[in-house]
C-alpha positions in Angstrom: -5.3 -32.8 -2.9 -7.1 -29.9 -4.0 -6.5 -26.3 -4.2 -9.2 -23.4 -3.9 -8.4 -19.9 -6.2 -10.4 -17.3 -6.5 -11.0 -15.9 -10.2 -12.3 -12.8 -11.4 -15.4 -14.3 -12.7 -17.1 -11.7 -14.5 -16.3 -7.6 -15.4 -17.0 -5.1 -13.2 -20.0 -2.5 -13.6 -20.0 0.5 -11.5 -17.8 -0.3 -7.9 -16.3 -3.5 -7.4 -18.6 -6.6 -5.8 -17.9 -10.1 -4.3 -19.7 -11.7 -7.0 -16.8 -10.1 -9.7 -15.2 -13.1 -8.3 -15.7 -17.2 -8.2 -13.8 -19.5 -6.3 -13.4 -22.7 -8.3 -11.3 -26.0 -7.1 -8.3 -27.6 -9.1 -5.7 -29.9 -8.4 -2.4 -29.1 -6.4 -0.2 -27.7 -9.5 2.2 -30.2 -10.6 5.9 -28.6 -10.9 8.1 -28.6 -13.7 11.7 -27.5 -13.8 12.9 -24.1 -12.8 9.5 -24.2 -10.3 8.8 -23.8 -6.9 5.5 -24.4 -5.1 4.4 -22.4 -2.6 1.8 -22.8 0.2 0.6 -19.4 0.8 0.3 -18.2 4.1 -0.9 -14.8 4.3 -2.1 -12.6 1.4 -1.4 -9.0 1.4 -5.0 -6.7 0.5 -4.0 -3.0 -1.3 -6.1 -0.5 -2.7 -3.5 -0.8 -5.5 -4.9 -4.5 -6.3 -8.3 -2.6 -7.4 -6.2 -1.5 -10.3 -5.2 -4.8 -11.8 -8.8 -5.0 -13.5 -8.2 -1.9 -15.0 -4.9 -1.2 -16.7 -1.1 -3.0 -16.6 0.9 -1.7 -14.1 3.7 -3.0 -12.2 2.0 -6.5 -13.4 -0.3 -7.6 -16.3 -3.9 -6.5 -16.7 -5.8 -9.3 -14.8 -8.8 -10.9 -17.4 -11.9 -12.2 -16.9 -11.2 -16.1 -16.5 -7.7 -15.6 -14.4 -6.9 -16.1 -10.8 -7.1 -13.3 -8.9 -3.2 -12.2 -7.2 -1.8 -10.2 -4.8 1.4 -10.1 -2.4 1.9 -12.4 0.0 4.1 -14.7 1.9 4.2 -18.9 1.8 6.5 -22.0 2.6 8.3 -23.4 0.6 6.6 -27.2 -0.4 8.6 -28.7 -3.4 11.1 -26.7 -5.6 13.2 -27.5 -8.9 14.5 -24.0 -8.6 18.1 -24.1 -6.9 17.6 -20.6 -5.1 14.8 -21.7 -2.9 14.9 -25.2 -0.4 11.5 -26.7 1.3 10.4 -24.9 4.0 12.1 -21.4 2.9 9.2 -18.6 3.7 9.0 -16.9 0.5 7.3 -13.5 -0.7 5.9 -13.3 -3.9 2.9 -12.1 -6.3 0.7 -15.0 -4.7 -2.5 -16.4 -6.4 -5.5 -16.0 -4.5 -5.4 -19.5 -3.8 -4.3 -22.0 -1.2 -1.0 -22.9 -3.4 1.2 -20.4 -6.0 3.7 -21.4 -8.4 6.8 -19.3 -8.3 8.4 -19.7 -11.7 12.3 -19.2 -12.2 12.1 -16.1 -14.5 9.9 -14.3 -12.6 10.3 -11.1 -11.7 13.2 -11.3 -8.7 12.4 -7.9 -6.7 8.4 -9.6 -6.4 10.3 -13.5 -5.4 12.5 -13.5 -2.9 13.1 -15.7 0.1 12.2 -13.5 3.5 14.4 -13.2 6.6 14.0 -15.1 9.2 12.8 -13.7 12.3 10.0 -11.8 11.5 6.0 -12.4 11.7 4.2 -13.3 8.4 2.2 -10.2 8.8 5.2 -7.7 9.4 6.7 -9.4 6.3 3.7 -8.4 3.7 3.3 -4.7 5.9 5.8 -2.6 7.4 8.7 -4.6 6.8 7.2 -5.0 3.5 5.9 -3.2 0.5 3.8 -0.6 2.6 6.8 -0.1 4.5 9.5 0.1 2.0 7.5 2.8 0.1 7.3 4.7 3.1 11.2 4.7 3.6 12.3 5.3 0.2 9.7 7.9 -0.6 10.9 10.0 2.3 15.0 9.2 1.3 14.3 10.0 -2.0 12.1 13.1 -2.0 13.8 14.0 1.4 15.6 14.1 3.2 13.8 15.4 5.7 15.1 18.2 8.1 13.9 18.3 12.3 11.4 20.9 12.5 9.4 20.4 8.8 5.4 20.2 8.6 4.9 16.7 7.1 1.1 16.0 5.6 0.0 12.7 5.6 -2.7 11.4 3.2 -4.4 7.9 4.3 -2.6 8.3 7.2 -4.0 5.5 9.0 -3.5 2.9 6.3 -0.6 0.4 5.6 2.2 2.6 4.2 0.7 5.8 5.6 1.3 4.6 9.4 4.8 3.9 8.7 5.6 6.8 6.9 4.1 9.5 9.5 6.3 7.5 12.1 9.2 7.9 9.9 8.8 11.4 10.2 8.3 11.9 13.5 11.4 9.9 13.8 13.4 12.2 12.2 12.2 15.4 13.8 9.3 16.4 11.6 5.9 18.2 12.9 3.0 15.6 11.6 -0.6 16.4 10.0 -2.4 12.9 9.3 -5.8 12.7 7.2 -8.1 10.5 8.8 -11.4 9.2 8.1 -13.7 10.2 10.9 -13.0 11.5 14.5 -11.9 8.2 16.2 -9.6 7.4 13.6 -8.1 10.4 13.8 -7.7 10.4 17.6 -5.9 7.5 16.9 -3.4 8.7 15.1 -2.5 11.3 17.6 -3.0 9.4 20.9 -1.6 6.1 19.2 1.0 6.7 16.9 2.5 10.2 18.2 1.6 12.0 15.3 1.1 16.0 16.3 -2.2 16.6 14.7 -5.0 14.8 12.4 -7.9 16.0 10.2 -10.9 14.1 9.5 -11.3 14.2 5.4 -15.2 13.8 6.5 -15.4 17.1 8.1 -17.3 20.0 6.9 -14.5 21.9 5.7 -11.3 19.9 5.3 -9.4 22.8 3.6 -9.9 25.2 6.4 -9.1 22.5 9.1 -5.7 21.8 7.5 -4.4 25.4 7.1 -5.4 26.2 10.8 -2.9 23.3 11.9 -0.6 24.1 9.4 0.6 28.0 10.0 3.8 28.4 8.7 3.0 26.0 5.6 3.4 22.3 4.5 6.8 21.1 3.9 6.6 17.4 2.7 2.9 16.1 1.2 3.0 12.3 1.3 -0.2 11.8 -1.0 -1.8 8.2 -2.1 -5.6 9.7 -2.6 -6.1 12.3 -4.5 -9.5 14.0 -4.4 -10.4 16.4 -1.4 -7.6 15.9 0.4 -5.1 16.3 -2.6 -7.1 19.7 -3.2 -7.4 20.6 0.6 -3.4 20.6 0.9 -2.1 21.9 -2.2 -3.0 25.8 -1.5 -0.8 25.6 1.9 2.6 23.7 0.3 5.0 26.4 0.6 7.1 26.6 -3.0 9.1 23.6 -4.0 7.4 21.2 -1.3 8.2 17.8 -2.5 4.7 16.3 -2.9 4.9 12.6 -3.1 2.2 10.9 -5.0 2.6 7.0 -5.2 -1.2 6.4 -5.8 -4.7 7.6 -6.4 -7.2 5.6 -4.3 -9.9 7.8 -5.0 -10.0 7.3 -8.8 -9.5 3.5 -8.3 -13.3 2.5 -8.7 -13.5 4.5 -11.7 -14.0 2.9 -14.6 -12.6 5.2 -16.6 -9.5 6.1 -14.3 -9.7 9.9 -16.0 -10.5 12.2 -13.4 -7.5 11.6 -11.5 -4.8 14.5 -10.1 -2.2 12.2 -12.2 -3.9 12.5 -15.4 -3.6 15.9 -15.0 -7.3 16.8 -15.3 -8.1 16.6 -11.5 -7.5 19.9 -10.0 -9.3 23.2 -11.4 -7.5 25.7 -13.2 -7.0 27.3 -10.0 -5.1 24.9 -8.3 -2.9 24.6 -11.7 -2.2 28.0 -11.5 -1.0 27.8 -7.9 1.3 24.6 -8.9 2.5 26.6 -11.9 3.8 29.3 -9.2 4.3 27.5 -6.1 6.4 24.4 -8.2 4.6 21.9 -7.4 4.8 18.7 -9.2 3.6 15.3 -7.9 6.5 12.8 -8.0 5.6 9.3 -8.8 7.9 6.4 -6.5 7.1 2.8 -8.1 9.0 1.5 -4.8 10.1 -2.1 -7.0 12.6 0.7 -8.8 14.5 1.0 -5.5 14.6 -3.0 -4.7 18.2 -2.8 -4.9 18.4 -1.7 -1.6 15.6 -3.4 -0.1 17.4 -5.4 2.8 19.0 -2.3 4.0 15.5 -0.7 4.2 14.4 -3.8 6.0 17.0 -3.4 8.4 16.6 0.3 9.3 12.6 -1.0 9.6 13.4 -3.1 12.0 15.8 -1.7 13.9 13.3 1.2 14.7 10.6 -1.8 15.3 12.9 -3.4 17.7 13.9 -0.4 19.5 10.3 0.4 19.7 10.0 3.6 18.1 8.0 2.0 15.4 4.4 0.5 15.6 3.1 -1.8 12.8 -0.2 -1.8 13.0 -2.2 -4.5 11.4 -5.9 -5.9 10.9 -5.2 -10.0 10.1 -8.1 -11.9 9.0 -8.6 -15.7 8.6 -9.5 -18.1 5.7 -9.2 -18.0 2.4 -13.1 -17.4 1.9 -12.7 -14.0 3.4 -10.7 -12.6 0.5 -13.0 -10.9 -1.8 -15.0 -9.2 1.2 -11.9 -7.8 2.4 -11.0 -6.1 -1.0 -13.9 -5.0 -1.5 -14.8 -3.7 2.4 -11.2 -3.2 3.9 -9.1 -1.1 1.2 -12.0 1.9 0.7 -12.7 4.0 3.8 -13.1 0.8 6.2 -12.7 1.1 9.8 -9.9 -1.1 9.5 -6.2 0.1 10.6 -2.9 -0.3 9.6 -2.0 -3.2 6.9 -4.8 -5.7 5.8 -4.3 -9.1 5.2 -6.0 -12.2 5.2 -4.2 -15.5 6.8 -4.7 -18.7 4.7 -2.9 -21.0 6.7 
């Protein structure tokens, strides 16, 4: 038996390519105690995996020569770890590859055996990391009061879907940033949300403050750049402005001309922070995975009930992986949470 992995085959100059990666074949790991293997299933695709080449995060710096990772969801195949049993569907910081070794001393909140009843899909997305950083950004930054103005940035991506729902469910008036018209008809005639405004329009700043009279209330931010600067001058003072990634910096090299590192917004806009208060708060959602199966339930209570939508774009086969990095986590046309299905 064999098992394909993708590797990041050679650095990255200017944006990231298919060809920064290489699928090679090895043989099915061989356990050893205090192991599980895994079969993966489904592989999760962020814009936050664009960052792995780049700097250490919430995981290690990923080196030329190494598999390629990202979340995802597998069975369960042979274990010598006495928390998991064969067949137990398991989440975990997959390898790009048809099997993953989960090691005993891994981190727990990224290992953990899944509940049953869900979809795969469901289990890397909204009932997932997108999901759960929705729901604990707006608990703890909240909460939230009926009648607020909630901004949305990537509104129509994994966690932003969720978390504009969120807020309509608890009352809120909801502003989503799209990309391009039908995108953000979608969010209005799909999801409920009150309003959208296209980040590709001629002038996004003015488009935002017309739909947003009386002020923004809650800025749920995972961009930066135009949309970032377009929302900032209507916050009203001490708006909580939730930042839990920069997409727009994420193919620069550099990473240095980010709203984060402080040197993204003109002196204007720093002025207006200064006296408006406003001060992006950064929510690492795996510091909250304490409470992660009571966020799973209130997820999928409002699923079940049907007052939340999980959207989702699922691809198939393993080969597909790097293309949908590269094409589906940037300004695609794709919807909702990405993921590719390996088996």
């Amino acid at each position: 038996m064999t098992n394909r992995q993708w590797i990041y085959a050679k650095p990255i100059e200017g944006k990231l390519a298919t060809d920064n990666f290489k699928m090679r074949q090895t043989p099915v790991p061989t356990i050893r105690q205090g192991q599980t293997l895994v079969r993966n299933k489904v592989i999760s695709l962020d814009p936050a995996n664009r960052t792995y080449f780049k700097y250490q995060g919430y995981r290690p710096k990923l080196h030329v020569g190494e598999a390629m990772h990202g979340f995802g969801v597998g069975e369960v195949v042979e274990t010598r770890d006495y928390r998991f049993k064969v067949g137990d569907i398991v989440h975990g910081d997959m390898e790009w590859a048809d099997y993953s070794i989960i090691n005993s001393y891994d981190r727990a909140e990224f290992f953990y055996k899944c509940t049953p009843g869900y979809s795969e899909e469901d289990l890397v997305g909204a009932l997932g990391i997108p999901g759960l950083t929705a729901l604990f950004g707006l608990e703890k930054l909240g909460p939230l009061r009926a009648g607020q103005t909630v901004v949305v940035a990537g509104a129509t991506g994994a966690c932003g879907t969720i978390l504009g729902q969120l807020a309509k469910i608890a009352g809120c008036r909801v502003i989503g940033f799209g990309g391009g018209i039908e995108k953000c008809r979608w969010l209005v005639d799909e999801l409920g949300f009150d309003d959208a405004v296209d980040y590709k329009g001629e002038d996004v700043a003015a488009d935002l403050a017309s739909k947003c009279p009386d002020g923004v209330d809650f800025f749920s931010d995972a961009t930066g750049g135009i949309v970032t600067t377009a929302t900032l001058p209507v916050m009203n003072k001490n708006a909580p402005w939730y930042h839990f990634g920069e997409i727009t910096t994420y193919d620069d090299p550099a990473n240095n001309r980010g709203i984060l590192t402080g040197n993204g917004l003109t002196p204007e806009l720093e002025t207006l922070c200064d006296r408006q208060n406003l001060k992006p708060r950064f929510l690492l959602v795996f510091d909250y995975y304490c409470e992660r199966i009571r966020a799973e339930k209130t997820l999928a209570s409002y699923m079940k009930e049907g007052r939340l939508k999980a959207p989702k774009t699922v691809l198939e086969g393993l080969e597909n992986l790097p293309s949908a990095l590269v094409d589906g986590t940037f300004g695609s046309n794709r919807i909702g949470k990405l993921s590719v299905r390996i088996s």
